[in-house]
C-alpha positions as CSV (number, residue, x, y, z in Angstrom):
1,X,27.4,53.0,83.7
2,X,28.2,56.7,84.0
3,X,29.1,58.8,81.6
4,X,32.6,59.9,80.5
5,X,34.3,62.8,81.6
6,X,34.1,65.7,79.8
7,X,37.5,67.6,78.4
8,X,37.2,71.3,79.8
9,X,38.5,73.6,77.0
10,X,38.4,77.4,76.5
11,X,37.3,78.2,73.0
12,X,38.9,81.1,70.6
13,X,35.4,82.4,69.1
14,X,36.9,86.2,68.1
15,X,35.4,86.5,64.5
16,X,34.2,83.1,64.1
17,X,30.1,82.6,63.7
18,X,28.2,81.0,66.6
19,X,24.6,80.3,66.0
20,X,21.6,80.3,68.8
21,X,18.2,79.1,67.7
22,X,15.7,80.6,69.8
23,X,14.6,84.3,70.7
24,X,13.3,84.1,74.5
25,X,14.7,84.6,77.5
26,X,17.7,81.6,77.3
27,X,18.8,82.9,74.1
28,X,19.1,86.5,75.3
29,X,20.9,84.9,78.1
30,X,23.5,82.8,75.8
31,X,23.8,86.1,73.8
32,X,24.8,88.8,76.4
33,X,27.8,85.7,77.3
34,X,28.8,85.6,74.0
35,X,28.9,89.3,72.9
36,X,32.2,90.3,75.0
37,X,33.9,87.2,72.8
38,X,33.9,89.1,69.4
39,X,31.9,86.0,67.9
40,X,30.1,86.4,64.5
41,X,26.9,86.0,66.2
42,X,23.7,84.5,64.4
43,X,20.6,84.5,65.9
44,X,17.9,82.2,64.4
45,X,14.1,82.6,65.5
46,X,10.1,83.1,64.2
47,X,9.8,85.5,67.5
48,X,12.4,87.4,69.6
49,X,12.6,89.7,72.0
50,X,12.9,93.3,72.3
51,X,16.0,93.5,73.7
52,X,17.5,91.4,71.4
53,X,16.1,92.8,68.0
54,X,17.8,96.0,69.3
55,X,21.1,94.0,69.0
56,X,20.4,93.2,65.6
57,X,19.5,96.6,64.6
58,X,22.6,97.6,66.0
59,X,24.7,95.1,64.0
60,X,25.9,93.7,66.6
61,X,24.0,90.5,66.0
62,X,22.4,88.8,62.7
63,X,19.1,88.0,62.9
64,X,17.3,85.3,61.0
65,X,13.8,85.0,61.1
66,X,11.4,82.0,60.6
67,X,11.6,78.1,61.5
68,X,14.9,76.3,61.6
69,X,16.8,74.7,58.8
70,X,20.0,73.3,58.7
71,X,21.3,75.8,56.0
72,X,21.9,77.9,59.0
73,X,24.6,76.0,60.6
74,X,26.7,77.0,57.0
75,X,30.0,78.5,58.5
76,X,28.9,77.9,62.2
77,X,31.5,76.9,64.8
78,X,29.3,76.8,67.7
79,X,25.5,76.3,67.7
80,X,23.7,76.8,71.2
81,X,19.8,75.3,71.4
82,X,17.6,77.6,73.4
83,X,13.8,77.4,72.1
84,X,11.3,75.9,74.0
85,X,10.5,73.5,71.8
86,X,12.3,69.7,72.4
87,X,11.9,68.9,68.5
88,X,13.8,71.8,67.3
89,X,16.4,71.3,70.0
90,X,16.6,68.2,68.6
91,X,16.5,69.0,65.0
92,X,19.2,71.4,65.8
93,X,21.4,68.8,67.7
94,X,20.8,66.4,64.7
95,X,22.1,68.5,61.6
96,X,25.1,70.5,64.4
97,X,26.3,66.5,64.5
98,X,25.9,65.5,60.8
99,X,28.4,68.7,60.4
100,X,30.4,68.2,63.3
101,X,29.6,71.5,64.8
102,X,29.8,71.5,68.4
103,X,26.5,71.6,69.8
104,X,24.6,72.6,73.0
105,X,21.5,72.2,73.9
106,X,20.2,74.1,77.1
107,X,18.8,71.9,79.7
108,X,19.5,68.7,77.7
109,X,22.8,67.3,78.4
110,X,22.5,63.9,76.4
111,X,21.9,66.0,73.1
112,X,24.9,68.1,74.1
113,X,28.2,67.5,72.2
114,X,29.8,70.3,74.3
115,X,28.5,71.9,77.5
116,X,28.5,75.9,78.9
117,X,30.0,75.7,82.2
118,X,28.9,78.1,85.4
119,X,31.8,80.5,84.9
120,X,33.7,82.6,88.2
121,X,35.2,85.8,85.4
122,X,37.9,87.7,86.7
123,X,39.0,90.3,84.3
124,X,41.0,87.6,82.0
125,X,41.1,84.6,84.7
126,X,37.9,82.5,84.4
127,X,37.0,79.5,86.9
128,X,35.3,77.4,84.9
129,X,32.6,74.8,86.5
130,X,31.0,71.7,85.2
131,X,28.9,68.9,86.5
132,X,28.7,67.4,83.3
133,X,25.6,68.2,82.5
134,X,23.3,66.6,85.1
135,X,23.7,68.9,88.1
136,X,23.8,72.6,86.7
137,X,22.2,74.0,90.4
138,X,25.7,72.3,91.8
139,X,27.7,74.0,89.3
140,X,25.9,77.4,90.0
141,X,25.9,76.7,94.1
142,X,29.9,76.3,93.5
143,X,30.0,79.2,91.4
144,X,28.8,81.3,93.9
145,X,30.8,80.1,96.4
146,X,34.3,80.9,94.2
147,X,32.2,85.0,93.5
148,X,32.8,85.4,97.4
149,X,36.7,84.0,97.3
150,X,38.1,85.8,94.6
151,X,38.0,89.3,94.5
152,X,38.9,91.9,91.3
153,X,42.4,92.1,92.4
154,X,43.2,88.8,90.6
155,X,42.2,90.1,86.9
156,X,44.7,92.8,88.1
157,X,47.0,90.5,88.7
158,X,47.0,88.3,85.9
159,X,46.8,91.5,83.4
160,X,50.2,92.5,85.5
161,X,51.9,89.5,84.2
162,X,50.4,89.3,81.0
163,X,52.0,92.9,80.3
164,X,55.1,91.4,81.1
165,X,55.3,88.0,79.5
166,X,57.6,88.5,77.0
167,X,59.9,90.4,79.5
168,X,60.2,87.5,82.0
169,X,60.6,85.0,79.5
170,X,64.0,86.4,78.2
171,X,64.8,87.6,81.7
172,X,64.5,83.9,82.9
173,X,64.6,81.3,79.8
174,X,64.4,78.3,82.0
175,X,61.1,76.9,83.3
176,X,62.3,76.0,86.6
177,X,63.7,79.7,87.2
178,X,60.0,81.4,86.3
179,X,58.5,79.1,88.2
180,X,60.4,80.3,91.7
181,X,60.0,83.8,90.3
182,X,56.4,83.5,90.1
183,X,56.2,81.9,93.4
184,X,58.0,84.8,95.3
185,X,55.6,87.2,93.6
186,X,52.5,85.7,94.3
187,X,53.3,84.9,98.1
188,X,55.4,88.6,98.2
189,X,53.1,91.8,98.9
190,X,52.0,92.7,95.2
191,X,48.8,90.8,95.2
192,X,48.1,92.8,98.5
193,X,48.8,96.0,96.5
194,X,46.6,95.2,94.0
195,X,43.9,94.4,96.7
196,X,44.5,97.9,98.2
197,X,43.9,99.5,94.7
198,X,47.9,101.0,94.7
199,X,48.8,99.6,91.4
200,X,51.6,101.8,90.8
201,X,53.3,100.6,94.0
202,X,52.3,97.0,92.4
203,X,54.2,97.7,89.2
204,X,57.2,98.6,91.0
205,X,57.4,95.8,93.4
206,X,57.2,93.7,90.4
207,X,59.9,94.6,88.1
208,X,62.1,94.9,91.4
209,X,61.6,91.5,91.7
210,X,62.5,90.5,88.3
211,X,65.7,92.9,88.3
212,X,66.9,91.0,91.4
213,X,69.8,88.5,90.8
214,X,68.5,84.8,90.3
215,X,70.0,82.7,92.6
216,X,70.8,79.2,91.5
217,X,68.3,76.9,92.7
218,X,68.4,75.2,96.5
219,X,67.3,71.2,96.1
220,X,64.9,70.4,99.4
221,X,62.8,67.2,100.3
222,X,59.3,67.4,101.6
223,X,58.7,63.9,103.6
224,X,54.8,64.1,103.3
225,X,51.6,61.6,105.3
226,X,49.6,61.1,102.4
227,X,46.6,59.3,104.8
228,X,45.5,56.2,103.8
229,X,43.4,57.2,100.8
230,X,41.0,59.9,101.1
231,X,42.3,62.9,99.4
232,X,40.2,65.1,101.9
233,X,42.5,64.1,104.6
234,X,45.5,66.2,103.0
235,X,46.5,69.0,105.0
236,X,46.6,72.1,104.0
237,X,50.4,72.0,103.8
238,X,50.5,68.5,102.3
239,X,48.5,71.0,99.6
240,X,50.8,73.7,98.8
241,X,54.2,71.0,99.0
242,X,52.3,68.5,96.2
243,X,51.7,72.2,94.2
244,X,55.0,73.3,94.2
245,X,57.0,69.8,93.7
246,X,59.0,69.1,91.0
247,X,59.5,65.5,91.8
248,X,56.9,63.2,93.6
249,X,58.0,60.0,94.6
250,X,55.4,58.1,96.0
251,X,54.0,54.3,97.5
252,X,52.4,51.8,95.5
253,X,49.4,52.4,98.0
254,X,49.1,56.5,97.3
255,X,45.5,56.8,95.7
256,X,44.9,58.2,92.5
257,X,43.6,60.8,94.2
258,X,45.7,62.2,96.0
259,X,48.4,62.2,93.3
260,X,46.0,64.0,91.2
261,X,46.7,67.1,93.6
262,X,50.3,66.9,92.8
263,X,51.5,69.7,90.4
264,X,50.5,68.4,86.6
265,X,54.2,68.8,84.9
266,X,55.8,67.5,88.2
267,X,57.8,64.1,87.7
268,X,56.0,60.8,89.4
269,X,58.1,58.3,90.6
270,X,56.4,55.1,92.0
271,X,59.2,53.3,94.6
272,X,56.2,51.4,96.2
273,X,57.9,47.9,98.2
274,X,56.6,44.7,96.5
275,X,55.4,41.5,98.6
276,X,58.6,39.4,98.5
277,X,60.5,41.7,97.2
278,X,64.3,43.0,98.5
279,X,62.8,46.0,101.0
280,X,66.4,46.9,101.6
281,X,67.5,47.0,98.2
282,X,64.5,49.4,97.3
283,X,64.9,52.0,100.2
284,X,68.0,52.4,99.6
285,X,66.7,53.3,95.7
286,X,64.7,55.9,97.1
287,X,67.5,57.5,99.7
288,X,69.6,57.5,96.3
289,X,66.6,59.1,94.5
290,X,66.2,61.7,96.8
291,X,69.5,62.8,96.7
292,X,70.5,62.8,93.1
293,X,67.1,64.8,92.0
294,X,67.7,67.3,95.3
295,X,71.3,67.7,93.9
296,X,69.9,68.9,90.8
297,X,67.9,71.6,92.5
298,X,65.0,70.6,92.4
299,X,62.0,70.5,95.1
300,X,61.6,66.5,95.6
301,X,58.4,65.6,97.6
302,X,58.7,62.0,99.4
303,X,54.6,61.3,99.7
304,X,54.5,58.2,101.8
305,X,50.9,56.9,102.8
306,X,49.6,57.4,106.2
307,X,52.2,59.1,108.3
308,X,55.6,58.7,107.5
309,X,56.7,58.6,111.0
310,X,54.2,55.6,111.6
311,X,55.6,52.5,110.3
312,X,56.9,54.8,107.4
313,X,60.5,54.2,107.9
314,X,60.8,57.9,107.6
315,X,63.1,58.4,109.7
316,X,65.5,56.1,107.6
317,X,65.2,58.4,105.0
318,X,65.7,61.8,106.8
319,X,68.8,60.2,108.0
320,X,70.3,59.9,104.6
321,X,69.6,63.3,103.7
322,X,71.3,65.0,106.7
323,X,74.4,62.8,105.7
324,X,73.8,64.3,102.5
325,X,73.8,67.9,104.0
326,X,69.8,68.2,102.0
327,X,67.4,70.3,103.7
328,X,64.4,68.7,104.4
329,X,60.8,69.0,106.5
330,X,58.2,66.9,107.4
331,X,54.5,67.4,106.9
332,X,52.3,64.5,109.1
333,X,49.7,63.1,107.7
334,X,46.8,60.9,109.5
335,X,48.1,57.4,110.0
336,X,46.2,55.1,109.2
337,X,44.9,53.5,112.7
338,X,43.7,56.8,113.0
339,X,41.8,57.4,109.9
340,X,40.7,54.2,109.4
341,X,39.3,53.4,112.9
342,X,37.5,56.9,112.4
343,X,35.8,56.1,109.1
344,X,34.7,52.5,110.2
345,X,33.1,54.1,113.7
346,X,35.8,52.6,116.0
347,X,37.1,55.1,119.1
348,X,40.3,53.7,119.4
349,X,40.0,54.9,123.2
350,X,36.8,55.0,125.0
351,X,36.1,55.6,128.7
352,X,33.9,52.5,129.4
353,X,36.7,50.0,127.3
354,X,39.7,51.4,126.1
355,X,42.6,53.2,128.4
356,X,45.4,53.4,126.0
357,X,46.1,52.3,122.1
358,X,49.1,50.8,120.5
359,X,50.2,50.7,117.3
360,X,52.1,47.3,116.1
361,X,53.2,46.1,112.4
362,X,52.9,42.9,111.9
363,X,56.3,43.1,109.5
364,X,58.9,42.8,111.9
365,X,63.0,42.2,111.6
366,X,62.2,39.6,114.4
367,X,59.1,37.3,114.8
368,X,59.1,37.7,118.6
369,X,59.7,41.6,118.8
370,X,56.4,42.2,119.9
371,X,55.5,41.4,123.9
372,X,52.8,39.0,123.5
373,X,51.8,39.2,127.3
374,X,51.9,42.7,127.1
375,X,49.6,43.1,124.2
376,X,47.3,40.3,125.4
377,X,46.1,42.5,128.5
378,X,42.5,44.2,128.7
379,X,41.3,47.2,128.5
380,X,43.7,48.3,125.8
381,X,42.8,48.4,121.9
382,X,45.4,47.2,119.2
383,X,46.2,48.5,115.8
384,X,47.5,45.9,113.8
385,X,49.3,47.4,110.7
386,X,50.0,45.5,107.3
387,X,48.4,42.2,109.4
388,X,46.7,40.5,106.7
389,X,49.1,37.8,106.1
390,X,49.7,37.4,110.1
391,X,46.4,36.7,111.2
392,X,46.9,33.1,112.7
393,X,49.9,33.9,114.4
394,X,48.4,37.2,115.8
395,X,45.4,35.3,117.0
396,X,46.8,32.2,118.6
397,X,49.7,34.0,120.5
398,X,47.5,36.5,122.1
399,X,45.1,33.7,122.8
400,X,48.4,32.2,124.4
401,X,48.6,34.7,126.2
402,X,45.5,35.2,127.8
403,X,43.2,37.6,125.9
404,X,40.0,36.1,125.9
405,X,38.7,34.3,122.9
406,X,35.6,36.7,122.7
407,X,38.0,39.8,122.0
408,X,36.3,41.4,119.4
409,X,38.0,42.7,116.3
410,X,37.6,44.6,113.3
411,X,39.2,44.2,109.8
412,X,38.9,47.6,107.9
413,X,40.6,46.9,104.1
414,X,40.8,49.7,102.1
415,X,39.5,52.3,104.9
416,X,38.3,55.9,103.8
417,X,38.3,54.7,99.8
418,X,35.1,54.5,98.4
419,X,35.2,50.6,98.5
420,X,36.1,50.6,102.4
421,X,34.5,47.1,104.0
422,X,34.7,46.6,107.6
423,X,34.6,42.8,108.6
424,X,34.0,42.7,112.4
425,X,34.0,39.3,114.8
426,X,35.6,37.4,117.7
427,X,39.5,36.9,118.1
428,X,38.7,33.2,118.2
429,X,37.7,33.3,115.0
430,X,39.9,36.0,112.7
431,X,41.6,34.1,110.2
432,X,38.8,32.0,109.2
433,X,36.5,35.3,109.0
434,X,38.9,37.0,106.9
435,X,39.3,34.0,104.8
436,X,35.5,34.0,104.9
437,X,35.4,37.6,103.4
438,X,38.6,37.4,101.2
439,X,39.9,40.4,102.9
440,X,42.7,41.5,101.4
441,X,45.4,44.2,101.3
442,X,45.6,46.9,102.2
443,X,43.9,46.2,105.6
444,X,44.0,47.7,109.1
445,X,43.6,44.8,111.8
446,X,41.9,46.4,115.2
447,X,41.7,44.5,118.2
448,X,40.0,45.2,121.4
449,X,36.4,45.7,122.9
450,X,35.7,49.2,120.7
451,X,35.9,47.2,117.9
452,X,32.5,46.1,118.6
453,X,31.2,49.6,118.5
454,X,31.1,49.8,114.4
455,X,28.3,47.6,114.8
456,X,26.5,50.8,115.8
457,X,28.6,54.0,115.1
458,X,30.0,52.6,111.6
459,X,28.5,56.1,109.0
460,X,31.4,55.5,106.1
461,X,30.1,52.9,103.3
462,X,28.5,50.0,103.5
463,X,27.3,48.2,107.1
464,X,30.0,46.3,108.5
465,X,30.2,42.3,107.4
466,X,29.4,39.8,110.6
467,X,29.0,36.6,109.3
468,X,32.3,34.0,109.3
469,X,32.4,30.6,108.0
470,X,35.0,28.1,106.2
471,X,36.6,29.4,103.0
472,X,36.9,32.0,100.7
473,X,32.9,32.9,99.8
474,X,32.7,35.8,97.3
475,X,29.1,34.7,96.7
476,X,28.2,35.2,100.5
477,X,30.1,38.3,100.3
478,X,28.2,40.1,97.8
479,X,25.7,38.3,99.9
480,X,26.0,39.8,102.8
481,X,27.5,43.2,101.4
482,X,24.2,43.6,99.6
């Protein structure tokens, strides 16, 4: 079982005493970090070095000398671990926890009640980077990364509107108004300014900005492809929409993870469709949704999963907002076919088997809107969408059809999520594999002679699943998933 998350928290330590036991090289380290803070600093040590008894005989740090006891935690906020000696780091974690005192012990996460993260310091913005303990060469290899994106200009920048927080507060009361301010400033030409060094020319591009007339909110919808799962499939506009929304309404399927990207004060709104459920009744919930919270000015982002173009009854939706005059856009994201077929090692065309692709839903107004004959020819691959439930029928009228029995296919269920399984076999046998395997939704149906080629180009999660039989079979599952 892994351990819990930490809770990331920047600490007030201005005149408040912080303790570090140990006078090497780590403790000089944990000292120079500390200094600019103001802490009360007491360092606690038989032995220390030179550099840091000239801090004490400065006053700028109180040195105690000899073993450790736990009278010197008396008044201590913060105690930090650094001797090279496990016992007294333990000794040390030991009495910091019998006095709730948060304690860290360097190089020892487990006897850590809090943890000093790799740090990216930029005048009063810090980036702040922790692996929880058990990867500090991550957190430093990250770190170093962040050095190289950020330059000086932002600690510029954020003391620019620190200067000026009380003064945009009463020039714009409401939350919704500082938060478009803030976004024309930091997309206008001031942080380019700053970057320049001209930070006179800075200052007055700012407070022209706030002097200029506030102009009553404009209410949009952003129609955004959320992919099917992995939050690395975003595009980079998908990005910036989800940042700047002040409404999300989103499907049942959207991962976790993705709405994790979203703005953290924005408004979620799950209008996700329920099996069996009145679909009609519930879009037209979400065109009224989209309208009422775009009337109200705000920025309403419609995060479908996949693409919402592809089976995503999107258009449906951008109709009701041009009858209701809202502006709108669209930002694609990777349907699922797509995605899917990629993370299970399936070319949904290939030279040597696969001329063209279509993409079919299985959910259709009318059983027999699909052209069976056409579908059943060769030399063509089929994505099967939402298909899970159609199997039999899929199966036999293509059969019917004339698509050979030995077709292969591929069942991908929750493709590009950590728990993606890909059940491959024969079109002969599909609903009795899937029974086999339990396969359940969400699950992307491929058909077609590529499927076969996850056998040997599948690089996402586990090895595909081969076996079929009669009956659900969670033991041969695991079976076979192990």
């Amino acid at each position: 079982m892994s351990a819990p998350p930490l809770f990331p928290l920047f600490t007030q330590l201005a005149g408040r005493a912080v303790l570090v036991v140990g006078g090497g090289a780590v403790a000089r380290r944990k000292v120079l970090a500390l200094l600019p803070t103001q802490a009360r600093i007491r360092l606690g040590a038989t032995e220390v070095e030179p550099e840091l008894a000239e801090l004490a005989r400065a006053g700028r740090i109180e040195l105690i000398r000899g073993a450790f006891t736990p009278a010197w935690l008396d008044g201590a906020w913060l105690v930090i671990a650094a001797t090279d000696d496990p016992q007294v780091n333990r000794a040390v974690a030991a009495a910091a926890e019998a006095r709730r005192v948060w304690a860290n012990v360097v190089d020892d996460a487990e006897l850590s009640s809090v943890h000093l993260p790799a740090r990216v310091e930029r005048g009063p913005v810090q980036i702040a980077i922790s692996s929880g303990g058990g990867a500090p060469m991550l957190a430093r290899h990250l770190r170093e990364q962040l050095e190289s994106r950020f330059d000086e200009s932002l600690g510029a920048l954020a003391d620019l509107l620190s200067q000026a927080r009380e003064r945009i507060r009463t020039r714009l009361p409401e939350l919704a108004a500082r938060r478009r301010f803030f976004d024309r400033v930091l997309q206008g030409p001031i942080p380019a300014l700053l970057r320049q060094g001209d930070t006179a020319k800075a200052r007055r591009e700012f407070i022209a900005a706030l002097e200029q007339p506030q102009l009553p909110p404009s209410g949009s919808v952003a129609l955004v492809g959320a992919g099917p799962g992995d939050p690395g499939l975003l595009t980079l506009r998908a990005l910036r929409v989800l940042n700047e929304a002040d409404v999300v309404l989103h499907d049942r399927l959207v991962s976790a993870e993705v709405l994790a990207l979203a703005r953290r004060d924005a408004e979620f709104i799950e209008v996700g469709k329920q099996v069996g459920g009145d679909h009609h009744a519930t879009q037209e919930r979400i065109h009224r949704l989209l309208v009422e919270h775009a009337r109200l000015g705000k920025r309403v982002v419609r995060l479908k999963g996949g693409d919402p173009f592809v089976f995503g009854r999107g258009g449906e939706e951008l109709e009701a907002l041009r009858a209701h005059s809202i502006d709108f856009e669209v930002v694609p994201g990777i349907t699922a076919a797509i995605a899917c077929g990629a993370y299970a090692g399936i070319p949904l065309t290939h030279r040597d088997h696969a001329q063209s692709v279509r993409f079919i839903t299985a959910h259709t107004r009318d059983d027999d809107a699909c052209d069976w004959a056409a579908l059943a020819q060769e030399k063509q691959t089929l994505a099967f969408y939402m298909g899970v439930a159609g199997l039999e029928r899929i199966r036999d009228r293509l059969l019917a059809h004339g698509r050979a029995a030995s077709t292969p296919f591929a069942l991908i269920e929750n493709g590009t999520r950590p728990e993606q399984r890909v059940v491959l076999g024969t079109l002969a046998d599909l609903p009795e594999t899937a029974r086999f395997y339990c396969v359940g939704a969400p699950a992307l149906l491929v058909i077609g002679e590529v499927a076969a080629l996850a056998a040997s180009l599948h690089w996402f999660g586990s090895e595909p699943l081969t076996a079929a039989g009669a009956g659900c079979s969670p033991l041969a599952n695991l079976a076979q998933a192990a």
